[in-house]
C-alpha positions as CSV (number, residue, x, y, z in Angstrom):
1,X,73.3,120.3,115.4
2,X,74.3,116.7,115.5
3,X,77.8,116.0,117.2
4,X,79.1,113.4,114.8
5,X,79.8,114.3,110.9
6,X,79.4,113.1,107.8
7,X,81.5,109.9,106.9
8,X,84.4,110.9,104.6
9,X,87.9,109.7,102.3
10,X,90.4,109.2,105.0
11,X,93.8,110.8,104.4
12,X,97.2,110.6,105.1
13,X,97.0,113.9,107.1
14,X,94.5,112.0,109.4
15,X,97.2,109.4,110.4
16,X,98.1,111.4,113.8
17,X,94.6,111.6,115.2
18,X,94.2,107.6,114.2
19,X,96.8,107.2,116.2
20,X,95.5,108.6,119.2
21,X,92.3,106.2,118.4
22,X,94.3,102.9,118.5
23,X,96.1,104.1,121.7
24,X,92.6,104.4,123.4
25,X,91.6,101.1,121.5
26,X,94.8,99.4,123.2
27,X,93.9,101.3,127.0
28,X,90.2,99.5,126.6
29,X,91.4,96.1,125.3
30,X,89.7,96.5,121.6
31,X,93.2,96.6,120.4
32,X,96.6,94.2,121.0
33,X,99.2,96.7,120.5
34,X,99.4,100.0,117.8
35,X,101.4,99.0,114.2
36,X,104.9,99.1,114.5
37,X,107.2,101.1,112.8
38,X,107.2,99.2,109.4
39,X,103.7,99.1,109.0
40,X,103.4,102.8,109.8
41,X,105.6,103.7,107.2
42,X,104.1,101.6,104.7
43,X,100.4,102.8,105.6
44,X,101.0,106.3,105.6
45,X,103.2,105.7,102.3
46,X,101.2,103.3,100.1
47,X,97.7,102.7,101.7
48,X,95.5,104.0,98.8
49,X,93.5,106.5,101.5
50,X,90.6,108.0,99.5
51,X,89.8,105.0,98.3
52,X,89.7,102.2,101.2
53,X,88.9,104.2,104.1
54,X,86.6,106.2,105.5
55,X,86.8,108.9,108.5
56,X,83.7,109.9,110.9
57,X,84.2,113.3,112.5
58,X,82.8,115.4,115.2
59,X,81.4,118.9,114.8
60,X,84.6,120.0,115.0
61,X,86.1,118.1,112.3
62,X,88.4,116.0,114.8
63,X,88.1,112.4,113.7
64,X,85.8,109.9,116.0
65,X,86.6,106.8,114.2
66,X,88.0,105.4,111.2
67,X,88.1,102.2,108.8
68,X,90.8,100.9,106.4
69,X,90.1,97.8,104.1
70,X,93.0,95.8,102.6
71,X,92.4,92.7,100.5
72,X,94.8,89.5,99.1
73,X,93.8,87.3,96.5
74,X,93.6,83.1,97.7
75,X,92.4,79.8,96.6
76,X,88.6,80.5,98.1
77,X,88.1,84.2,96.5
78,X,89.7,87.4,97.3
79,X,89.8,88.3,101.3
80,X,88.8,91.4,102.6
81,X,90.5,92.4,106.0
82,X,88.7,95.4,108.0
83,X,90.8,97.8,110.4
84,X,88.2,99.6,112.9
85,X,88.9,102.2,115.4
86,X,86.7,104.7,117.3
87,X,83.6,104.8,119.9
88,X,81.0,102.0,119.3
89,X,78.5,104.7,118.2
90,X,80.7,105.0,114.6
91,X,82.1,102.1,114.2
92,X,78.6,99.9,112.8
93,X,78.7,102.7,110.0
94,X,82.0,101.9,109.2
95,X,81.8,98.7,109.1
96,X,79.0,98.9,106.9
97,X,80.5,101.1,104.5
98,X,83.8,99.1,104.3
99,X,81.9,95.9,104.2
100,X,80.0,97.3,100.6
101,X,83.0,98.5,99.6
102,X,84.6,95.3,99.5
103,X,81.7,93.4,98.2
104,X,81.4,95.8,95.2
105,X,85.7,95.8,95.1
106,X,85.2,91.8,94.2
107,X,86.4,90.4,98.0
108,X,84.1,87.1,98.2
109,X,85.1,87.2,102.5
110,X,85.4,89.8,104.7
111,X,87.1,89.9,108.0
112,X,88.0,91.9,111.2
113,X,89.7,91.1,114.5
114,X,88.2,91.8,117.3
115,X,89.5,91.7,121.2
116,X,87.5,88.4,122.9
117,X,83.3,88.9,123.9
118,X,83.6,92.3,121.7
119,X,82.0,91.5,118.6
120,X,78.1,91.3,119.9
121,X,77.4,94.4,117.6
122,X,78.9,92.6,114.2
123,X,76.0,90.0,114.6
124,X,73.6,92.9,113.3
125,X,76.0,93.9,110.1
126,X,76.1,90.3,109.4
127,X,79.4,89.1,110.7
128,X,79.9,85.8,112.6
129,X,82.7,84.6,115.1
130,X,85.0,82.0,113.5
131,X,88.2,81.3,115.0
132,X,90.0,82.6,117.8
133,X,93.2,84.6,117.5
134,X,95.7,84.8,120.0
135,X,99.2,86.2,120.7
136,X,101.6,84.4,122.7
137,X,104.8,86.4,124.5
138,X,107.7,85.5,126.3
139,X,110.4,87.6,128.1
140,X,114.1,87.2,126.1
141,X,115.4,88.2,129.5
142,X,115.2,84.5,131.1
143,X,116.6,81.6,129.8
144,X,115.9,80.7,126.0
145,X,115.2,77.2,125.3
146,X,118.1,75.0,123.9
147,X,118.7,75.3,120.1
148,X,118.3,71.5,119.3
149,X,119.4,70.7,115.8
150,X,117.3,68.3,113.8
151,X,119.7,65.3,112.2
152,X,119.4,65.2,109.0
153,X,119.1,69.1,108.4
154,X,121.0,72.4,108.0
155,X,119.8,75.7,109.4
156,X,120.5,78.5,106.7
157,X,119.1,82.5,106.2
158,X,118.5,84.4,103.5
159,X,122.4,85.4,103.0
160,X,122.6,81.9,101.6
161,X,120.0,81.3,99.5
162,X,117.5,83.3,96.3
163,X,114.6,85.3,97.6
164,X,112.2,83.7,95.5
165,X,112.8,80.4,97.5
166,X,111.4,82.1,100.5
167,X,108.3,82.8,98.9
168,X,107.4,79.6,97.5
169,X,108.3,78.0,100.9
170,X,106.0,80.2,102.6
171,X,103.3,79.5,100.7
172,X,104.3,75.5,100.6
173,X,104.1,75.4,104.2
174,X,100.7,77.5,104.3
175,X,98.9,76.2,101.7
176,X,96.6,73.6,104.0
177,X,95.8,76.8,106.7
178,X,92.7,78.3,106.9
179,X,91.9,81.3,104.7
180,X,95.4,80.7,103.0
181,X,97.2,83.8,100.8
182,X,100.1,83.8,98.8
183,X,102.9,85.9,99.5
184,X,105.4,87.7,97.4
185,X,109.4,87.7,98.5
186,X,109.2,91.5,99.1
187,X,106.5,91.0,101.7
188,X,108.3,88.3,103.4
189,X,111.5,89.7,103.0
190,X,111.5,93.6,102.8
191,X,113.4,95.3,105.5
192,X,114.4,92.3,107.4
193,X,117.8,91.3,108.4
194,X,119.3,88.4,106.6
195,X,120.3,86.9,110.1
196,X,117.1,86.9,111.1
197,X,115.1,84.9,108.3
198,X,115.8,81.1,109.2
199,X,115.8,77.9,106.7
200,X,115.6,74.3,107.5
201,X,117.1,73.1,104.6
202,X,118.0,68.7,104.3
203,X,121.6,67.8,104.3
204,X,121.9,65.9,101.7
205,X,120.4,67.6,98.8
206,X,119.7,71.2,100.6
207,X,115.8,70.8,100.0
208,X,113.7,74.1,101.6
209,X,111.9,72.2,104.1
210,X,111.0,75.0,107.3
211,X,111.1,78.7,107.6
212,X,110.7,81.0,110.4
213,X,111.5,85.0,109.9
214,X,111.8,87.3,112.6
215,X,112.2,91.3,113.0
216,X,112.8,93.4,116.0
217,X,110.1,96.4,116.4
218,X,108.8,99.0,118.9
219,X,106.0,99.4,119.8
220,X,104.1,102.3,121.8
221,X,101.7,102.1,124.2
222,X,102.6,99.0,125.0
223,X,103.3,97.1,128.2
224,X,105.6,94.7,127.1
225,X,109.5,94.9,127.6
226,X,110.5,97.2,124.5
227,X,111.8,96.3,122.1
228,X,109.4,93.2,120.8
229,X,111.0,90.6,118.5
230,X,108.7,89.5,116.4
231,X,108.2,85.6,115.1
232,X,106.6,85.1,111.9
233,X,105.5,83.0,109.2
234,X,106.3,79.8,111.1
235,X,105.9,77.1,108.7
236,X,106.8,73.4,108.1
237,X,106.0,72.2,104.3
238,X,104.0,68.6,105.0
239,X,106.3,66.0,104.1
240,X,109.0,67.4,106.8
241,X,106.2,68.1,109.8
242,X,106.5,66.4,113.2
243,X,110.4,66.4,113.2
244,X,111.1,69.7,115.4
245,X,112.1,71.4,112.8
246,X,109.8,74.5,113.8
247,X,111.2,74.4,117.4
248,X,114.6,74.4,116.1
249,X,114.0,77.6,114.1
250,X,112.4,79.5,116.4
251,X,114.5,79.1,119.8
252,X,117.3,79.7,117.1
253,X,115.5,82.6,116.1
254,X,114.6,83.7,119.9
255,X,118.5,84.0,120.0
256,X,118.9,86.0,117.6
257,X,116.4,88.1,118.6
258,X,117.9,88.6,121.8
259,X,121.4,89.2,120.6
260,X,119.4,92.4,118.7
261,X,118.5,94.1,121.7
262,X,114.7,92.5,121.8
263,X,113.5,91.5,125.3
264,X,110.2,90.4,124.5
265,X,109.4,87.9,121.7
266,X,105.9,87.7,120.5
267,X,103.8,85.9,117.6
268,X,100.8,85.2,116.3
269,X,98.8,81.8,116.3
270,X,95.3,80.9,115.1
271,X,93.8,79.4,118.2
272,X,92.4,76.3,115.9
273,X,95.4,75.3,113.8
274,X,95.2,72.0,112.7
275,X,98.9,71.5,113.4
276,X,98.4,72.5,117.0
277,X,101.2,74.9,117.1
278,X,100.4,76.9,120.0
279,X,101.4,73.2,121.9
280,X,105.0,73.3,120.9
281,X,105.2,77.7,121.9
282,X,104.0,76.8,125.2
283,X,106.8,74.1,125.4
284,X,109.2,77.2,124.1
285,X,107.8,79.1,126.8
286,X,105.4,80.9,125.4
287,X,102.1,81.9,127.1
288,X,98.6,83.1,126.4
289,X,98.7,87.0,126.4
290,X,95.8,88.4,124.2
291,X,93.3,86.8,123.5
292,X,91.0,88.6,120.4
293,X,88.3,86.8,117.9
294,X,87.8,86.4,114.0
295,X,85.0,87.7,112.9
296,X,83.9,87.1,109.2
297,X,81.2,87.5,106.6
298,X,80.6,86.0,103.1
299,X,80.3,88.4,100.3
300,X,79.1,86.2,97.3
């Protein structure tokens, strides 16, 4: 009798034993860190589980690996993003299944993030590496860089302006990234503190011109300082770059952080971004602490 089982749905009722698969994926470094809190809830909440995820089991019905595909409309087609956890012996079947699900979904990309010289396997199922991904920490326990106001501007948060403002600035500022998406308000917005959602705004006539939105989280199996404040969706729409507007939000936003009990702050950075932006986090003291790859096929 063969050891592994037949693919299947996953379910919310899974969600525990997935768990336990991302922790090992985090111990052998094909994994940064599990999902937070937040994105716990909303998976185990809203995820649409029969539909875009499958489960491998052993012969004794405890899962070996799992895949979950999400997907968001953008300029170049709709993007498929892959999720993959388990033993290297299930996870090419996964992959395959959640790569022909998304291609008969409508997704014209497919991608899946992968920890750095771990993707030699994806070469068979089609996949190619195309940008490195990296996150970047710093303790909130040493001395924060200066908050250095730009002249010309006013720092606001959300307490002071619409929600819908926040949206259309994100995607302003995003709009010339690579694989760009649109977001909504609610994703931008939902569940964070007003303090902690940041504006650059001009003086004059209180033109959006910077955001950067931040949220404290925990995070288990970890080895960073808990808890991790979080940096986010740091963007600069074009006609206001190369001003320090970013750096001002974001040591502004490093306070804040720290003021909430975080002692680590971490973010996100594609490792080619045209603006350069991991430059100015190292000059916010920053550093390189995972470094993981995209890895992407075309669908149409």
């Amino acid at each position: 009798m063969s050891s592994i089982g037949r693919m299947r749905p996953g379910r919310a009722a899974d969600l525990t034993a997935i768990l336990e698969l991302w922790a090992t994926d985090v111990r052998d470094g094909r994994r940064d860190s599990l999902p937070g809190h937040a994105n716990l809830l909303a998976l185990s909440a809203r995820f649409d589980w029969g539909a875009r995820s499958r489960v491998i089991d052993d012969a004794r019905g405890r899962p070996l690996g799992a895949v979950f595909v999400t997907s968001r409309a953008s300029p170049e087609g709709v993007l498929a993003t892959l999720d993959v956890t388990g033993s290297g012996d299930v996870a090419p079947d996964l992959i395959s299944w959640a790569l022909r699900f998304s291609r008969a979904a409508g997704a014209s990309w497919a991608h899946l993030y992968v920890g750095r010289g771990r993707g030699d396997r994806l070469l068979e199922l089609g996949l190619e590496s195309v940008r490195p991904w990296w996150r970047m920490d710093r303790s909130l326990t040493t001395p924060l860089p200066d908050i250095v106001p730009v002249p010309g501007y006013d720092l606001i948060d959300s307490r002071d302006t619409s929600r819908a403002i926040w949206a259309r600035m994100h995607n302003q500022s995003f709009a010339d990234h690579w694989r760009f998406t649109p977001r909504s308000e609610d994703e931008l917005l939902a569940g964070k503190l007003p303090e902690m959602c940041l504006m650059a705004v001009t003086a004059d006539e209180r033109a959006p011109a910077a955001i950067t939105i931040c949220a404290v989280d925990t995070f288990s199996t970890d080895s960073r300082p808990q808890p991790v404040g979080l940096v986010s969706s740091v963007g600069t729409i074009p006609e206001h770059r190369r001003r320090g507007l970013a750096r001002w939000l974001v040591a502004a936003g490093l306070r804040r952080l720290r003021d909430s009990g975080a002692r680590t702050a971490s973010l996100y950075v594609d490792g080619q971004n045209e603006t350069r932006a991991h430059e100015a986090y190292l000059k916010l003291g920053f550093a390189l602490a995972v470094e993981a790859e995209v890895w992407e096929a075309r669908l149409v």
